[in-house]
N, C-alpha and C positions, 0 to 999 in steps of 0.2 A: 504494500500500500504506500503511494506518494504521499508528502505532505506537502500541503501547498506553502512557498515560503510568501509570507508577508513581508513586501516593500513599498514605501510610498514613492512612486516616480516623480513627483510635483512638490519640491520643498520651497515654501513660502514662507514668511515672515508670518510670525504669529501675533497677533495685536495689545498693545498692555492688557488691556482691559482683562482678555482671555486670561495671559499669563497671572493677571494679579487674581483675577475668582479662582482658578486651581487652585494657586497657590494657597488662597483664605479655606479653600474646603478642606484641602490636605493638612494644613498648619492646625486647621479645629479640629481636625479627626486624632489628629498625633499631641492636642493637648497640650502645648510645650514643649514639646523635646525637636532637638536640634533639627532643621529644615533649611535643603539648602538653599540659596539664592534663586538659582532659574533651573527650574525641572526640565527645560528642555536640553539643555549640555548636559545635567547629570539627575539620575536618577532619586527617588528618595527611599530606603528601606523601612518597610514598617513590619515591626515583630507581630504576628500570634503564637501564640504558643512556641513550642518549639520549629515552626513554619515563618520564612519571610517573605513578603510580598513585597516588591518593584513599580514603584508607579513614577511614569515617566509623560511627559507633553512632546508631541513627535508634531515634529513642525511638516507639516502637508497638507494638501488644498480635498475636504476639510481638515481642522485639525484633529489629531488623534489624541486622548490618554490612554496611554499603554501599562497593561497591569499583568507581570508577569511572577511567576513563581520558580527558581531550580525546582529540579527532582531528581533526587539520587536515586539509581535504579545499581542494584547488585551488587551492596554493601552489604559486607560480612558483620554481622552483629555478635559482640566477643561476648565468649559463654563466662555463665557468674558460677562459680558454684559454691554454695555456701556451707558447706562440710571442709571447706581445703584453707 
């Protein structure tokens, strides 16, 4: 099975206004903690749980927020054992 790769052909200027509501939803959602300047050069990490989430403003006509996640796949989980 293919997966289709996501690219924006068309990168435009994104307009303050956009950049500043992101930024005001993302900054309430994360409560205070550290937020970088402009989501569209770099991303912002936000924890759950042990899981972290990617949200980023991808400058194209329209504009996108991109919310992405790693996933480790075929990590060895080291045995406990508690007799040793």
């Amino acid at each position: 099975m293919r997966r289709a790769r996501l690219h924006y052909a068309v990168l435009v200027s994104i307009g303050e206004s956009l950049r500043s509501r992101v930024h005001d939803l993302v900054g309430g959602y994360l409560d205070g903690q550290p937020l970088v300047a402009d989501l569209a050069a770099e991303p912002v990490a936000i924890c759950c749980g042990t899981a972290v989430v990617y949200v980023r403003l991808v400058d194209a006509e329209p504009a996108v927020v991109r919310v992405f996640s790693p996933l480790l796949r075929r990590v060895d989980r080291p045995r406990i054992c508690w007799w040793s």
